[in-house]
Biopython code that builds the backbone (N, CA, C, O; Angstrom):
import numpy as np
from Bio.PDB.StructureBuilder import StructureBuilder

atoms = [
    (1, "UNK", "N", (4.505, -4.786, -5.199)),
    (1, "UNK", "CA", (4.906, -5.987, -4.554)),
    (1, "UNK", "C", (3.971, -6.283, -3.384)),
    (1, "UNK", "O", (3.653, -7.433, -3.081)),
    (2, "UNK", "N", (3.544, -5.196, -2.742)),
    (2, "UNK", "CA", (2.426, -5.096, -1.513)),
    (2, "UNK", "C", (1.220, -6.056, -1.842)),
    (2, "UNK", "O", (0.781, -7.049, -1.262)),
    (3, "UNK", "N", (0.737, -5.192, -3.329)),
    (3, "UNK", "CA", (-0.771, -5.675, -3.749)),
    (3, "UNK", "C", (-0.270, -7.156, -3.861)),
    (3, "UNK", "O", (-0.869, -7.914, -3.099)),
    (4, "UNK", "N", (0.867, -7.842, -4.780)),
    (4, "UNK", "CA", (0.707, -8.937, -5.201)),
    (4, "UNK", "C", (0.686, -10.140, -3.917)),
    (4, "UNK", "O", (-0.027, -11.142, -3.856)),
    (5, "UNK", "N", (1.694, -9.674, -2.964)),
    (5, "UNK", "CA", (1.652, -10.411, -2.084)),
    (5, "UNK", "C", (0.319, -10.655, -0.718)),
    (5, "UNK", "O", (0.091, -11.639, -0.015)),
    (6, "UNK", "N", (-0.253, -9.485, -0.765)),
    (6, "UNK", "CA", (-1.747, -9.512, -0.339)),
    (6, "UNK", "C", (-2.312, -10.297, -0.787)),
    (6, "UNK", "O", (-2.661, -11.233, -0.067)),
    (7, "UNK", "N", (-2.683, -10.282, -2.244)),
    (7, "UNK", "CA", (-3.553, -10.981, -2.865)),
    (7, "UNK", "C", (-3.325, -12.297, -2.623)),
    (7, "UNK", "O", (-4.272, -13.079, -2.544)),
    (8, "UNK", "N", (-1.788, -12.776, -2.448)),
    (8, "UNK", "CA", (-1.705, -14.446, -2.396)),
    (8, "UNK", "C", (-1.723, -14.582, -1.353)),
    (8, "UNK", "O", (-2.284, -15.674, -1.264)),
    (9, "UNK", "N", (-1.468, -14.201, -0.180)),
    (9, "UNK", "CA", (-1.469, -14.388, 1.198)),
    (9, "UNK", "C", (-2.676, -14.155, 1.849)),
    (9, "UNK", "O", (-3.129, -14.951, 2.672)),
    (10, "UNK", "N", (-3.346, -12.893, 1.468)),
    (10, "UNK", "CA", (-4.609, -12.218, 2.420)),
    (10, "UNK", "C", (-4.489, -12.002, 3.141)),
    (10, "UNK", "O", (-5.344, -12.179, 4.008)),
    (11, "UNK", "N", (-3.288, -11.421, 3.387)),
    (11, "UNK", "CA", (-2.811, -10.631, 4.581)),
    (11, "UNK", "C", (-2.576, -9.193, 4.507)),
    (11, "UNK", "O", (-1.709, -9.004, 3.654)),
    (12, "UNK", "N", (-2.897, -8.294, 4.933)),
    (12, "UNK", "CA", (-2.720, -6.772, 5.107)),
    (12, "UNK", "C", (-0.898, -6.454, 4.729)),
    (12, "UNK", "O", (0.015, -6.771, 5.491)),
    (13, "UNK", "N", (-0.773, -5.963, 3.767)),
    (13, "UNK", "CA", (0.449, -5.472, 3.852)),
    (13, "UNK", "C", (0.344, -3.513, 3.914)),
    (13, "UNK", "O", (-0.703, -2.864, 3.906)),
    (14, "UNK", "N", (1.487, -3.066, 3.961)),
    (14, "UNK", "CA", (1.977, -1.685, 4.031)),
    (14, "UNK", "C", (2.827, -0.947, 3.057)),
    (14, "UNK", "O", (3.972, -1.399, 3.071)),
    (15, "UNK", "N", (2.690, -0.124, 2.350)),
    (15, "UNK", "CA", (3.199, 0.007, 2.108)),
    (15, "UNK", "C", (3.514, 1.840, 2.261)),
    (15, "UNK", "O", (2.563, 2.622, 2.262)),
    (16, "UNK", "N", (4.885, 2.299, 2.375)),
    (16, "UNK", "CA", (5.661, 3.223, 2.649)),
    (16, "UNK", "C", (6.033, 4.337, 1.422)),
    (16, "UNK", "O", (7.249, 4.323, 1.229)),
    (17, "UNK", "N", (5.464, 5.112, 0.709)),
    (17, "UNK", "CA", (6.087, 6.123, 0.003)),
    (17, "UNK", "C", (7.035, 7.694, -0.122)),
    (17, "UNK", "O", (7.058, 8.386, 0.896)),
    (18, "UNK", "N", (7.491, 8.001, -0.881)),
    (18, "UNK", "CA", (7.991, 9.407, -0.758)),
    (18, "UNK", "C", (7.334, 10.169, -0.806)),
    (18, "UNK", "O", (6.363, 9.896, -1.511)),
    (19, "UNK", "N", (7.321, 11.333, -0.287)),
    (19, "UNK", "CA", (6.274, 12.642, -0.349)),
    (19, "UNK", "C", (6.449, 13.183, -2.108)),
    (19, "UNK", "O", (7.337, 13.126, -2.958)),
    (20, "UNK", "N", (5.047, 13.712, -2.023)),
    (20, "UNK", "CA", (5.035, 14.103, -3.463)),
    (20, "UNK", "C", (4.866, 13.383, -4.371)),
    (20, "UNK", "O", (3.754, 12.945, -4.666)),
    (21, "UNK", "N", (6.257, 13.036, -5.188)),
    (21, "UNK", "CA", (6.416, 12.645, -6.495)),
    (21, "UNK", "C", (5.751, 10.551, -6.090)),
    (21, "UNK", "O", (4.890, 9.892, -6.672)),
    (22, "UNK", "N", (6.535, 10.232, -5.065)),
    (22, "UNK", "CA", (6.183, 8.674, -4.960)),
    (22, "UNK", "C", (4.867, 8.530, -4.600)),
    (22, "UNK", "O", (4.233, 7.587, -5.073)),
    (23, "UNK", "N", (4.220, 9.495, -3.658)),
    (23, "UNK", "CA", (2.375, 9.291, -3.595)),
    (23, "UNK", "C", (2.058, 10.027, -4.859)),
    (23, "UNK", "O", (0.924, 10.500, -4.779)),
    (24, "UNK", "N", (2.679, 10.313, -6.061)),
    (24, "UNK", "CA", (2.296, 10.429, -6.985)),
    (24, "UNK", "C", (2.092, 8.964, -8.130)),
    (24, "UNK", "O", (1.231, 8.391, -8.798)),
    (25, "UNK", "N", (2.919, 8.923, -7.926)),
    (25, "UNK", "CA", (3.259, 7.475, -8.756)),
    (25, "UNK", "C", (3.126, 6.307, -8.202)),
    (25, "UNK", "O", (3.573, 5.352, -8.837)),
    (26, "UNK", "N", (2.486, 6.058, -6.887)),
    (26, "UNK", "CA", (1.568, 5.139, -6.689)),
    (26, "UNK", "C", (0.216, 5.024, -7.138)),
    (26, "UNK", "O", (-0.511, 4.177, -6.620)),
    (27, "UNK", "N", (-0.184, 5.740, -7.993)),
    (27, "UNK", "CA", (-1.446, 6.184, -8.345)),
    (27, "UNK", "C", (-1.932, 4.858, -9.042)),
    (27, "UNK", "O", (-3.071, 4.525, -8.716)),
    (28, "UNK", "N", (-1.321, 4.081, -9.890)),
    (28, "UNK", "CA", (-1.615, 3.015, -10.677)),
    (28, "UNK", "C", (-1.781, 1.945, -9.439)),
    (28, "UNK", "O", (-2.766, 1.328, -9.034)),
    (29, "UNK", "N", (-0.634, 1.973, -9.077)),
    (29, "UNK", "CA", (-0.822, 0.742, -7.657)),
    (29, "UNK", "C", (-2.382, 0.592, -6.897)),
    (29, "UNK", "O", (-2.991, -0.477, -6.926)),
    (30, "UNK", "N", (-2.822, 1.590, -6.347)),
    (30, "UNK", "CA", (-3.678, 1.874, -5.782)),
    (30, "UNK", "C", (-5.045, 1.379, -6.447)),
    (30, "UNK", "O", (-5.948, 0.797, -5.846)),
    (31, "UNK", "N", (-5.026, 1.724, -7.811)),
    (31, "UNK", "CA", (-5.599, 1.232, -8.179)),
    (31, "UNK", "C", (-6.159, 0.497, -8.704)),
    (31, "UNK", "O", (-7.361, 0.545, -8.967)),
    (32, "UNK", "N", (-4.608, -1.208, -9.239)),
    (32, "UNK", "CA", (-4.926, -1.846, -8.952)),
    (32, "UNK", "C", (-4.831, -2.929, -7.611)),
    (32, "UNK", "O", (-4.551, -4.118, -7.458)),
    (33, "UNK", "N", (-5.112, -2.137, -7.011)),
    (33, "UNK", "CA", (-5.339, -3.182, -5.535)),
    (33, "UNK", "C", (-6.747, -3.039, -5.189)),
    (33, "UNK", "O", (-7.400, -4.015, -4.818)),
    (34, "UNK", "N", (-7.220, -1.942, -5.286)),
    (34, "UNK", "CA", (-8.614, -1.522, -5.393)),
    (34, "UNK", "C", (-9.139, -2.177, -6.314)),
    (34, "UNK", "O", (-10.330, -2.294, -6.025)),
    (35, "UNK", "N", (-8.957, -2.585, -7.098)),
    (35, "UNK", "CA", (-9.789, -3.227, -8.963)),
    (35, "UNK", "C", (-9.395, -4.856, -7.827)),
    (35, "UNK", "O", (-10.302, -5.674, -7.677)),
    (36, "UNK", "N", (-8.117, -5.078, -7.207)),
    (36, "UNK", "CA", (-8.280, -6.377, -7.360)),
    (36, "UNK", "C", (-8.788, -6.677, -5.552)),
    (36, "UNK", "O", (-8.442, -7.722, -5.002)),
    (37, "UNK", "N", (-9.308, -6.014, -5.086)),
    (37, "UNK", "CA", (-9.667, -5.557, -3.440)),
    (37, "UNK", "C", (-8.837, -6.128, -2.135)),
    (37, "UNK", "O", (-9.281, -6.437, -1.029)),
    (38, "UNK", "N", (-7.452, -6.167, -2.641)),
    (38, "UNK", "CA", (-6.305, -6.343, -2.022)),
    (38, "UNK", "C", (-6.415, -5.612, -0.727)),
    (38, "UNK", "O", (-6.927, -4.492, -0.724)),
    (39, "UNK", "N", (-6.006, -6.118, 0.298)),
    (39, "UNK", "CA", (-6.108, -5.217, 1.887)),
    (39, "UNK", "C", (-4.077, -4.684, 1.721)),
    (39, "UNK", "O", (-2.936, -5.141, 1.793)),
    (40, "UNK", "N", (-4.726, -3.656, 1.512)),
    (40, "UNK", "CA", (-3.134, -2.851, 1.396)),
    (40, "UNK", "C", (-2.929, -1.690, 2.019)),
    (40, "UNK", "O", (-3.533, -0.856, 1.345)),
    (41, "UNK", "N", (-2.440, -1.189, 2.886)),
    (41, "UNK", "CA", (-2.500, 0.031, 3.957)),
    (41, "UNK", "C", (-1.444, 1.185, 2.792)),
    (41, "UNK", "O", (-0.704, 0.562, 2.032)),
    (42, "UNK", "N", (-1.415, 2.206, 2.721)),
    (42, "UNK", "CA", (-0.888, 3.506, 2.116)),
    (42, "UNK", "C", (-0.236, 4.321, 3.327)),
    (42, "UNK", "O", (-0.947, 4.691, 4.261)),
    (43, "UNK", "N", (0.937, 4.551, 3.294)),
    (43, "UNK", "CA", (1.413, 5.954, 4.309)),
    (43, "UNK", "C", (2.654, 7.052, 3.332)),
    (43, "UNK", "O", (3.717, 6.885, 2.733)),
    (44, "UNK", "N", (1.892, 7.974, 3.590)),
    (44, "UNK", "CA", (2.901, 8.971, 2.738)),
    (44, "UNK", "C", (3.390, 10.071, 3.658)),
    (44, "UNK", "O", (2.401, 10.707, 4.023)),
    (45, "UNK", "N", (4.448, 10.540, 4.161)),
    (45, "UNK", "CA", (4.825, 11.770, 4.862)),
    (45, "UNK", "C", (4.557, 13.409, 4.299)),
    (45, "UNK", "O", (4.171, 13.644, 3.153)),
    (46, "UNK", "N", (4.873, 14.611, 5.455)),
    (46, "UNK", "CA", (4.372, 15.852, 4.844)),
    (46, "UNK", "C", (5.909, 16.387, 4.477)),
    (46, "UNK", "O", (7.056, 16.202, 4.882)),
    (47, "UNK", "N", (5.140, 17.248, 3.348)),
    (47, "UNK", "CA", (6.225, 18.046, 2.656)),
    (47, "UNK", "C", (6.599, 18.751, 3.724)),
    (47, "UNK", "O", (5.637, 19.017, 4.444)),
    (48, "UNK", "N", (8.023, 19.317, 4.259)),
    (48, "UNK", "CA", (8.583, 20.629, 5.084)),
    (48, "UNK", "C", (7.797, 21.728, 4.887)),
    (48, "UNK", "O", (7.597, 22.188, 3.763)),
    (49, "UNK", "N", (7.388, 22.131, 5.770)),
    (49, "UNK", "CA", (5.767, 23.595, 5.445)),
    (49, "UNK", "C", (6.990, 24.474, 6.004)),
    (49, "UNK", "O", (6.311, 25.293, 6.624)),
    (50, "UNK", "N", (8.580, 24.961, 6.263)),
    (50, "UNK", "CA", (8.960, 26.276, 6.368)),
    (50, "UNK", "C", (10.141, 26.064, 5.161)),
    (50, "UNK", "O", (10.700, 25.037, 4.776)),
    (51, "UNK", "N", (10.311, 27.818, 4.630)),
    (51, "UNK", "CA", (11.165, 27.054, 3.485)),
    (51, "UNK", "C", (12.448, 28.267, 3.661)),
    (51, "UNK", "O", (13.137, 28.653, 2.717)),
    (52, "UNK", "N", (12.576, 28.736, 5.045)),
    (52, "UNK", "CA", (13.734, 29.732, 5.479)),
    (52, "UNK", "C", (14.627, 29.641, 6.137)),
    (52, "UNK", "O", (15.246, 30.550, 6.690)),
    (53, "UNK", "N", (14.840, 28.376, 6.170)),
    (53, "UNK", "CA", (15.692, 27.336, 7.268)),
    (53, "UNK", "C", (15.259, 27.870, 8.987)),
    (53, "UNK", "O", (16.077, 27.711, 9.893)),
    (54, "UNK", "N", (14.270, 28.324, 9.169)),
    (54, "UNK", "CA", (13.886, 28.756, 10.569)),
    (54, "UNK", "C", (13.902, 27.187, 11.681)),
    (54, "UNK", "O", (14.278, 27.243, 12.852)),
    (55, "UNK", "N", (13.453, 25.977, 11.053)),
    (55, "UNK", "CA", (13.812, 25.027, 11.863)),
    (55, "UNK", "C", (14.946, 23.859, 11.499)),
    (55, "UNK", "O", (15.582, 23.878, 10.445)),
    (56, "UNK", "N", (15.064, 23.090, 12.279)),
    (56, "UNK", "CA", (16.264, 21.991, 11.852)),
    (56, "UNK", "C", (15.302, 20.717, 10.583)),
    (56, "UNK", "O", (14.235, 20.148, 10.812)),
    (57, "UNK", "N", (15.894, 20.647, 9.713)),
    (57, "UNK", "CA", (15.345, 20.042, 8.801)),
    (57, "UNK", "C", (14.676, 20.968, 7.511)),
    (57, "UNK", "O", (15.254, 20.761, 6.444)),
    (58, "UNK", "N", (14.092, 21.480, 7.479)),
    (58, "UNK", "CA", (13.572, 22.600, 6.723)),
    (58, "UNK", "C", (14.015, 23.175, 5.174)),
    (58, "UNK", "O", (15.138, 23.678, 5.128)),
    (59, "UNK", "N", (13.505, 23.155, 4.347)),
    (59, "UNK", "CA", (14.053, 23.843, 3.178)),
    (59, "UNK", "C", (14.984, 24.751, 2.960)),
    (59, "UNK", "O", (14.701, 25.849, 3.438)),
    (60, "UNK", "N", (15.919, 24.691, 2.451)),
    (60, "UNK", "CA", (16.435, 26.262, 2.200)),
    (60, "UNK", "C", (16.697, 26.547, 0.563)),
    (60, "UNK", "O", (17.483, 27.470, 0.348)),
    (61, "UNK", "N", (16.234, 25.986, -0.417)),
    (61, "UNK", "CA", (16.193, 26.397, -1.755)),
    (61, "UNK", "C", (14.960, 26.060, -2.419)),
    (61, "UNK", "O", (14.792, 26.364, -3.600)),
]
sb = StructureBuilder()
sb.init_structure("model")
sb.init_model(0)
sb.init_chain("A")
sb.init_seg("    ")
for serial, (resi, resn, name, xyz) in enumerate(atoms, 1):
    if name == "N":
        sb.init_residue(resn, " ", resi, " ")
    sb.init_atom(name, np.array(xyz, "f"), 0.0, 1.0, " ", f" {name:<3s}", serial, name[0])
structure = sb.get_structure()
């Protein structure tokens, strides 16, 4: 929806994914915004790096 509305506007949009699996499956997107040279910004967050519940938020399975 990012790329398409870039393209008609020419305006920078953003767009926001899930860690992992959704910056996985933006993979097509990306590229076509790139094929169509859409100004489209990408932000993806980090996976939890402790997985022993040692901090608040953190993995525990």
């Amino acid at each position: 929806m990012a790329d398409g509305y870039a393209r008609v506007s020419g305006r920078p949009q953003a767009v926001v994914v899930h860690v992992d699996v959704g910056t996985q499956a933006l993979g097509q997107g990306i590229h076509n915004a790139s094929v169509g040279r859409s100004p489209v910004l990408i932000f993806a967050g980090l996976c939890p790096y402790t997985e022993s519940g040692e901090l608040a938020g953190s993995r525990t399975e």
